[in-house]
N, C-alpha and C positions, 0 to 999 in steps of 0.2 A: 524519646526526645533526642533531638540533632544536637550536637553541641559543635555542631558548625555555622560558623555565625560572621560578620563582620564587622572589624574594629579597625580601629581610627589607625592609618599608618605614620603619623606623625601631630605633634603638637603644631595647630592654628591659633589665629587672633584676627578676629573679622569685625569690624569697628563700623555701628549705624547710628543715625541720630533720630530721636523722636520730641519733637517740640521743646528744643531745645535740649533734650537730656540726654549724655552721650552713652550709648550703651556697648562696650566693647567684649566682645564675647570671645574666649578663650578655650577650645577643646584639647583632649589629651587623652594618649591611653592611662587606663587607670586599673588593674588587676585587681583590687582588693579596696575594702574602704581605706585601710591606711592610707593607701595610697593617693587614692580621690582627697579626705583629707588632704596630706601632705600640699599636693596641687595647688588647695584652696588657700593654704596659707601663703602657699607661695607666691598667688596671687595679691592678697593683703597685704606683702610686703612690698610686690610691685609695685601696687598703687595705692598705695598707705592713706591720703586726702580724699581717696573715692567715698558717694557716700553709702553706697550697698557694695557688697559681696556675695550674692546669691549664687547655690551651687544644684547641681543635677548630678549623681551619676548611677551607672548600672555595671556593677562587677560580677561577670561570668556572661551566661548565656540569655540575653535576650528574650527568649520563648518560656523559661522559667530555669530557677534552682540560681539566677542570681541574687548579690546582695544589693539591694536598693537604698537610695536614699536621699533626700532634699533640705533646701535651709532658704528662709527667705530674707535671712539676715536683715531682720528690721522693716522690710514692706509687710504691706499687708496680709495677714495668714490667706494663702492660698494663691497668691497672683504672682509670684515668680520661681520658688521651687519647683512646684507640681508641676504645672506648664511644663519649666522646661527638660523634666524629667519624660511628663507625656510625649513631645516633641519625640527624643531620642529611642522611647520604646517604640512608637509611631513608625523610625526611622529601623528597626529593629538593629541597632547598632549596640556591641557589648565590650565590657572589660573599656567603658568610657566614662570622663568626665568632662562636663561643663559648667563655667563659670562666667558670668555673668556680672560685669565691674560697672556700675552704672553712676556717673559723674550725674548730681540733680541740676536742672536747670533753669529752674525756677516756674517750672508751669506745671501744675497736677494734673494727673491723669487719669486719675479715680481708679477705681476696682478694673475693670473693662477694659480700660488703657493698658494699664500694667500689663495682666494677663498677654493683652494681644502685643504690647512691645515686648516682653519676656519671652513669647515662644516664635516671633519673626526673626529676636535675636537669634536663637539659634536653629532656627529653620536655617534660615541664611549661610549662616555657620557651616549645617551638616552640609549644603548644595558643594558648599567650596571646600570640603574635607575628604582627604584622602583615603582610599579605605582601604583593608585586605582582607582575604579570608583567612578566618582561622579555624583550623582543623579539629577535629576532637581527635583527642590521645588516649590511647589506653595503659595502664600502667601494669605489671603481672613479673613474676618470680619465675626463673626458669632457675629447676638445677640439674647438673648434671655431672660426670665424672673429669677425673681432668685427662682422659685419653680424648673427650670430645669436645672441648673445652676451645682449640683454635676453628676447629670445623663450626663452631657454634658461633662466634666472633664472627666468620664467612657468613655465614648465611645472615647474619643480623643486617649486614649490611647489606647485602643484595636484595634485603626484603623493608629496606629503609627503617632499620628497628634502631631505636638509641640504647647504649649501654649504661645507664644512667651511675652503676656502682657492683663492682666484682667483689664479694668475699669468700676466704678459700677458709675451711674445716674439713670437714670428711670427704665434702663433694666442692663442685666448684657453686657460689648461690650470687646469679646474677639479677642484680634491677634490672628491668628494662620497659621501655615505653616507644609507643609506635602510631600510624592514624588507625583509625579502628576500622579500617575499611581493610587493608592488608592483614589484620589478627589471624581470623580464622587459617588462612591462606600461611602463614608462618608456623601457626600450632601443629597443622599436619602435615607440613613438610620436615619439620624438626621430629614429631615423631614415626614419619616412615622412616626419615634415612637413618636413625637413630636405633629402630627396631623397638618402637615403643619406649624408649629408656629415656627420651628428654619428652615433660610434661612441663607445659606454661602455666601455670594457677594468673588468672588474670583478676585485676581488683579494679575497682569504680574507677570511672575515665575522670584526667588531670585535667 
């Protein structure tokens, strides 16, 4: 599985009306459920009189191994979370949330209504949302002595690798994290010029 995917490059608010009820739809990146949370509240506090708060989002990758999750905050089970969760995997869009502020307006819309005004909101939404890609990172332990220690610094960067955390003991034991497309390509360049003596241990991608 790719853990390259595309996520939202900025917080929107894209505002429709449906028989009178106003539904303003709010997307954002979102990393993690806290965070989606966090969002949603933030929205509640926005618009404190709204009479829904229904939320969508998907933290990580898209195609699987994210954390999902929905809330139809008071409509009927099924006719605004799902939707607009479907909507966004549809969209294959990750590391997002959507929230969904709906002012009532006095006209019901039954099961059917709901559904199809919850996922036009944010259909709409996704059309006018900025995207980018995001890369999949690999994270991995390189150590090595401290004779090779600046030569290692050099190459990380010529080979766009991050130094995420250096600790010195016996040898030097660097974090680091890179796109997983470049890995291979760093491990054995580090250890030819090395002579064998720098080994990457690489762990599950960030």
């Amino acid at each position: 599985m790719s853990a390259d995917y595309v996520v939202p490059a900025q917080v929107i608010t894209v505002e429709t009306e449906v028989k009178k009820s106003r539904f303003i739809t709010c997307i954002s990146p979102a990393h993690s459920r806290q965070e989606a949370q966090a969002f949603v509240e933030e929205k509640r506090i926005e618009y404190p009189d709204a009479t829904h708060h229904c939320s969508a989002f998907v933290a990580g990758a898209p195609d699987g191994g994210a954390v999902v999750g929905f809330d139809d905050d008071g409509e009927p089970s099924g006719t605004a979370g799902r939707p607009m969760l479907n909507v966004l995997q549809h969209k294959r869009i990750g590391d997002v949330v959507a929230v969904v502020v709906r002012y009532f307006g006095g006209v019901k819309l039954g099961a059917g209504g709901l559904v199809r005004a919850y996922s036009a909101s944010v259909q709409q939404a996704c059309e006018q949302l900025p995207l980018e890609q995001r890369v999949a990172l690999r994270a991995g332990v390189l150590l090595c002595d401290y004779a090779h220690e600046q030569m290692v610094r050099h190459h990380l960067g010529q080979f766009h690798a991050s130094l995420e955390q250096c600790d010195y003991g016996q040898s030097v034991r660097m974090m680091i994290s890179m796109p997983e497309t470049g890995r291979e390509d760093l491990t054995r360049h580090l250890y030819d010029v090395s002579r064998g003596q720098i080994i990457i241990q690489w762990q599950d991608d960030i």
